[in-house]
N, C-alpha and C positions, 0 to 999 in steps of 0.2 A: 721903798716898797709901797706899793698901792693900795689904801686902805681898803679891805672888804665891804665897808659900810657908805662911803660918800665918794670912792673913787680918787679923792687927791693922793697927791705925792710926797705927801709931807706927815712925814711919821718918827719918832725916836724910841731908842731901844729900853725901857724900864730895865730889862734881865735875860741875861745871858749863860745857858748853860749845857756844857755838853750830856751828852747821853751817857747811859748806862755803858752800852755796848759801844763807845766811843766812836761811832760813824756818823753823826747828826749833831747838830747844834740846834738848842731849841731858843728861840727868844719869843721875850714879851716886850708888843709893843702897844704905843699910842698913840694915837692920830692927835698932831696938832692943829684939824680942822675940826674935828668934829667931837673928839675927846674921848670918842671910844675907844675901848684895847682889844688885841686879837694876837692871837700866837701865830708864829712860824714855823717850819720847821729845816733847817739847811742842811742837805747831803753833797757829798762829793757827786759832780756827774757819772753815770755811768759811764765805764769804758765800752769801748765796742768787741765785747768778745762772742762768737759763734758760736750756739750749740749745735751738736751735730746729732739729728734726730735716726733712729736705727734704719730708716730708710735713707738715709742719706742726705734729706733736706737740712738743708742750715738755716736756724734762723736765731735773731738776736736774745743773749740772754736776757730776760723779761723776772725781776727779782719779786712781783706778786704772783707768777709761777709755784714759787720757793713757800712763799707766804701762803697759798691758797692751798697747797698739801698737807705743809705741815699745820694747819688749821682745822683743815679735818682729823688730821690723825688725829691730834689733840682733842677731839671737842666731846666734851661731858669731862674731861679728866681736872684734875686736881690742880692745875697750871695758869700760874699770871700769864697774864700778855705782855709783860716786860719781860716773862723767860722765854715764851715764842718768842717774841722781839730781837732778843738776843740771841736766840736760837738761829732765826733766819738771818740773822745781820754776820753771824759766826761761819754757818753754810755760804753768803755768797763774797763774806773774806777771803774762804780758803779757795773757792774758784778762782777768784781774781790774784789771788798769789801765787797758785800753782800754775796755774793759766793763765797763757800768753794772748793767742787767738783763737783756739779754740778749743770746743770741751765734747767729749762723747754725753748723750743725755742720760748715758748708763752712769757714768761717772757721779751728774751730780745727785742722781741716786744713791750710788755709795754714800755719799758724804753726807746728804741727808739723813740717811741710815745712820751712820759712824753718831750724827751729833744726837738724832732722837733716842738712842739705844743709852746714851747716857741724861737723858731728862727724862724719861718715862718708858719703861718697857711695853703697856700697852701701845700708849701712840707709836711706836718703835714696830708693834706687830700689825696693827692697821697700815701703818705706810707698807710695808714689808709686802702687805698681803697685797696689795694696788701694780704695786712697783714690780714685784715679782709675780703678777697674776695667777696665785694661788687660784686652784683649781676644786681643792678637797679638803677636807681635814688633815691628810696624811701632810700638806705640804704646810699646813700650820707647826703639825707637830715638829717637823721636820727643821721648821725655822729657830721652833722654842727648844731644842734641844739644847743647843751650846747656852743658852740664857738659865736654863733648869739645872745645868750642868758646875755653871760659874756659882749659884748659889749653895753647890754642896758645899 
């Protein structure tokens, strides 16, 4: 690995540790030129799978997509960034295991849904309301219904 700091290629690993959400390995390293340390981080490479946009365009699944919705939904609410983390790391697991080559972009809607509906019901109705281009109030209420319902 190429140190950030002085550019050589001469680095060792201090620590080694996987993720929470089990898809990344993180190390710490240190430059045996210059002696400074820096972290890494290693994902498996993306596969190449398709999303298939409602007009029909295809283009590559792109996993800060995932990351930049569910970010907003989230944001002012109550939630680490290691349960987004895991949140988003969860959503583009189940793309990649249920899909082969490719995905309707309604699809990974749902599952976005499916995983935010259980980490937080508001971020759950902000995405809800984007994703489904709620229109009015009616079609808030309309979404909170079955959620108002589950906590009788």
């Amino acid at each position: 690995m190429q140190c950030p700091f002085c550019q050589t290629d001469n680095d060792r690993v201090l620590d080694s540790r996987s993720s929470a959400d089990g898809f990344s390995v993180r190390r710490r390293r240190e430059c045996l030129s210059c002696s400074r340390r820096y972290t890494t981080h290693e994902r498996l490479e993306e596969l190449s799978i398709k999303v298939v946009k409602k007009d029909g365009v295809r283009e590559p699944f792109i996993r800060d997509k995932i990351r930049h919705g569910i970010i907003k939904a989230c944001w002012k609410r109550p939630i680490s960034s290691e349960e987004i983390e895991t949140t988003i790391s969860a959503v583009e697991g189940e793309v990649y295991s249920r899909f082969e080559n490719e995905i309707a972009s309604n699809e990974i809607g749902e599952i976005v849904m499916e995983h935010l509906s259980m980490l937080d019901q508001v971020a759950y109705v902000r995405f809800a309301s984007v994703y489904r281009e709620f229109t009015d109030v009616r079609d808030f209420v309309d979404e909170l219904q079955p959620i108002l319902q589950r906590r009788r």
